[in-house]
Residue, then its C-alpha position, 0 to 999 in steps of 0.5 A: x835906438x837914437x843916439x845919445x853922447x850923455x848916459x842915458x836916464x832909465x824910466x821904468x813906466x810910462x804912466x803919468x809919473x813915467x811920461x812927466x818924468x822922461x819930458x822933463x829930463x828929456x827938456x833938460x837935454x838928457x836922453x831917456x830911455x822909457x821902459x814901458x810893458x803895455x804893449x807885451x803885456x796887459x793890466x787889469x785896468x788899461x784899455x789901450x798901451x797909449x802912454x799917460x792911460x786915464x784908468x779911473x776918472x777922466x778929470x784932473x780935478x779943481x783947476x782953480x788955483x786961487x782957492x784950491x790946492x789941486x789947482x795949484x799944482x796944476x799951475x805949478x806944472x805948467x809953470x815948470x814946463x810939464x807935459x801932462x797938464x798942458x796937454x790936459x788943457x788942450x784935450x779938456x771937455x767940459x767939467x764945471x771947475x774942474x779940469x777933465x779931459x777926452x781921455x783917448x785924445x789926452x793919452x795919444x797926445x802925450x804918446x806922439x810927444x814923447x815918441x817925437x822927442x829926439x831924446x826919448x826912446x820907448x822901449x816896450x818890454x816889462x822889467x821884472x826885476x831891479x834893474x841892472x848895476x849899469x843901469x846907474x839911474x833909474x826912476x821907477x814909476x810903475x804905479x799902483x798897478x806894478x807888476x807882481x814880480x817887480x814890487x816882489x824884488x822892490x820888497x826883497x830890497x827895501x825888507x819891507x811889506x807891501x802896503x796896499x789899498x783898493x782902488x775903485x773904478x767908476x762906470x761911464x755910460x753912453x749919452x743917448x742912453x741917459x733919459x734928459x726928460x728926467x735929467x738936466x744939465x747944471x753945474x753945482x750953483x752954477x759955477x764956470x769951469x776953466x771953459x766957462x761952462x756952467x752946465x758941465x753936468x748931467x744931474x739925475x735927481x731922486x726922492x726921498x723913497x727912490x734915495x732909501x730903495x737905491x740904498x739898501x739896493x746897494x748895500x745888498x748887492x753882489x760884491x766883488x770877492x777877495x782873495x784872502x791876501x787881500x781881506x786886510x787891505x784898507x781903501x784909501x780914503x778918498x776913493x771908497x766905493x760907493x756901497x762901502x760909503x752906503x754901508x757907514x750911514x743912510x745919509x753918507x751919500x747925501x752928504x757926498x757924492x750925492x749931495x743935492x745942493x746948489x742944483x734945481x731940477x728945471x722939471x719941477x723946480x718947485x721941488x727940492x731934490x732929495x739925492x742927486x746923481x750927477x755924470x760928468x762928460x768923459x770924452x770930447x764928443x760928449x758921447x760918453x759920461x762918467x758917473x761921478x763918485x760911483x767906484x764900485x765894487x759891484x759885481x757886472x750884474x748887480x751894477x747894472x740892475x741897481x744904477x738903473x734904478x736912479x732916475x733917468x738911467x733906467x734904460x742906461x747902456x755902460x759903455x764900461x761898468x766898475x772895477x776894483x783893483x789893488x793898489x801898491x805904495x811904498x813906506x816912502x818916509x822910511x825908505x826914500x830921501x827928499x831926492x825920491x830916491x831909495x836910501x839902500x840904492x841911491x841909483x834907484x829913484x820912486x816917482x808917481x802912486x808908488x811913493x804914496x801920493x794919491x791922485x792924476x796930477x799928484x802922481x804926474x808931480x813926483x814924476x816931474x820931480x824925479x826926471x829933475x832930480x835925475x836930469x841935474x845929477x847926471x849933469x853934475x848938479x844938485x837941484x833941492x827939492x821945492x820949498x814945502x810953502x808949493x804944492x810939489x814941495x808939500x807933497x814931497x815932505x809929505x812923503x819923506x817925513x810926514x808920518x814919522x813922527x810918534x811911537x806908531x807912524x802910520x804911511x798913508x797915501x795922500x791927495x795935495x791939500x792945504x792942509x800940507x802946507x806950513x801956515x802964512x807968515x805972521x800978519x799975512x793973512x787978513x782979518x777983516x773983509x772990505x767993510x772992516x767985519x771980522x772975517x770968522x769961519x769959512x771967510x777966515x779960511x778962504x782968506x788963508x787959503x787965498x795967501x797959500x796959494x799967492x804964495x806958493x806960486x811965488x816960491x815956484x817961480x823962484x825955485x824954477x828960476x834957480x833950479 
């Protein structure tokens, strides 16, 4: 173990909350010692023990950060000197607007940083149990997939039930299986993505009758089973799988995933698309590609017989078919401070999916947080959590107090949007365009949108520069 003259920091995790939290302390001069059990043992989901595995989607979402909240936290991170969405920069593959990354590359890379760090040592074992009292801070960011026997003594000390969802992984196919006779490549209205792109994805188009025999395919295939402790766990929301989308109305995933606008088939452009599957690039080859918005809870051999029903994947071979797993998240309004830690055991701090944020980069942002928080505690200092105008502090609020209001508060997990941010001063946001119209609608939300995201990126810098 490397030396260390300041008592070090305990991470527990090294998922992208566990990585982006041992970074920042460890950029704070305070050593990190990173706890991580891939490695003696495996998860459902984890294909490798690289730290900062990307389990389900290889994309990092919107990185726009003028119009749109998940790409202003990218560029809150990157102005704090974070780990995951610089490095999410250099291992992007094309994706339109979105920031998608060659997962492999992406996790090995935040694996050699860390392991270089001269702060950092990894230490691969489980914990499966709260940690020791001379363990007097400690960040746990084990993520949705926590090990049974530490979310049991999490529940023992905190006395409350677990809360849980379904988490959903779609299947990634090989390249040359895909059939681009019948496929082409556009991004949606042909809009560029942080790579200039505007043909980031495979588009597979289907008619009416192909569209309502691929539904009713997916409404009666085989299912996944659950345990009967798990019949009553909700989805999250933003995540439901496929064939439960199809289940709510014929027309869901025309509306959804599979919306057809803003894309011509340049087969027959003279006919309008009914459905559109699209697939999105998942490693830097370009060998391997995502079916977007397919979490599925499909059984292997159902997945297989019914994608091949769309167009152009009849003959597609799965480099990984879907999955489901179950995800756990703590009652983070009732138990944790604005400092993310547990009220019970001040010692003890939460970071990532755990604490109830949804989503790569929001998790990696709690974990940004707490290796801050813990860093300037055990300097002697005290760093307030970001104004809730930023997208860190928005999510922040969120999670220590956001449902706790009515006779029922209900927790649920949650992606960063605007609607989490406190509305623009008075006066700030325009009312009318260049030409002097009124701005109504979608024009009078993307003006406030606008104003939000100026703003946030100024408070950032000012809380930076005083943390």
């Amino acid at each position: 173990m490397r030396q260390m003259t300041v008592k070090p920091i305990h991470i527990i995790g090294g998922g992208m909350a566990g990585s982006e939290a041992a970074w920042q302390a460890a950029n704070m001069s305070v050593p990190v010692i990173l706890h991580e059990m891939r490695g003696v043992r495996t998860t459902d989901a984890h294909q490798t023990d690289n730290l900062a595995e990307l389990v389900c989607s290889n994309s990092f979402r919107s990185d726009d950060h003028e119009m749109n909240a998940v790409g202003v936290l990218h560029e809150e991170m990157r102005r704090a000197g974070g780990i995951i969405i610089p490095t999410a920069d250099k291992h992007q593959v094309p994706a339109g607007s979105a920031l998608a990354v060659d997962r492999d590359g992406f996790a090995e890379a935040v694996t050699a940083k860390l392991d270089a760090h001269p702060l950092v040592t990894i230490v691969r074992e489980e914990i499966d149990a709260l940690p020791p009292e001379d363990w007097d801070s400690v960040v746990i960011a084990t993520g949705p997939l926590t090990s049974i026997a530490l979310a049991e003594a999490i529940r023992a000390q905190t006395g409350e039930d677990d809360l849980a969802f379904f988490d959903a992984i779609a299947p990634i196919i090989h390249a040359e299986s895909i059939d681009m006779d019948k496929a082409w490549r556009q991004s949606r209205y042909d809009k560029p993505g942080p790579g200039g792109d505007t043909a980031a994805y495979i588009n597979c188009a289907m008619n009416e009758g192909e569209y309502n025999a691929f539904i009713d395919a997916l409404i009666g295939g085989d299912k996944t089973e659950f345990k009967d402790w798990e019949k009553s766990t909700p989805y999250f929301e933003g995540c439901l799988p496929i064939e439960v989308m199809a289940e709510r109305g014929r027309e869901t995933l025309r509306w959804g995933p599979m919306k057809p606008v803003g894309l011509t088939n340049p087969h027959d452009p003279s006919v309008k698309s009914h459905a559109v599957v699209q697939l999105r690039q998942d490693n830097a080859l370009g060998t391997l590609w995502n079916m977007v918005g397919f979490q599925t809870k499909l059984k292997y051999g159902a997945q297989t017989d019914i994608f091949r029903m769309i167009p152009a994947l009849e003959k597609a071979e799965f480099a990984r078919l879907g999955g489901i797993h179950r995800n756990t998240f703590l009652n983070s309004p009732k138990l944790l401070d604005h400092q993310l830690r547990l009220k019970s055991q001040p010692r003890i701090r939460f970071a990532g999916q755990i604490t109830g944020v949804e989503g790569y980069v929001e998790s990696a942002a709690m974990g940004l947080l707490a290796g801050r928080f813990a860093a300037a505690e055990r300097l002697g200092k005290t760093i307030s959590p970001p104004p809730a105008s930023t997208a860190m502090g928005a999510l922040i609020e969120h999670i220590t107090g956001g449902h706790m209001q009515g006779k029922k508060p209900t927790f649920q997990p949650m992606n960063i949007n605007f609607g989490l941010f406190p509305d623009p001063a008075e006066g700030t946001v325009a009312t009318k365009d260049e030409n002097g119209k009124r701005l109504r609608g979608k024009d009078k939300g993307r003006a406030k949108k606008r104003v939000q995201a100026v703003t946030a990126l100024a408070d950032i810098d000012a809380w930076l520069s005083d943390a």
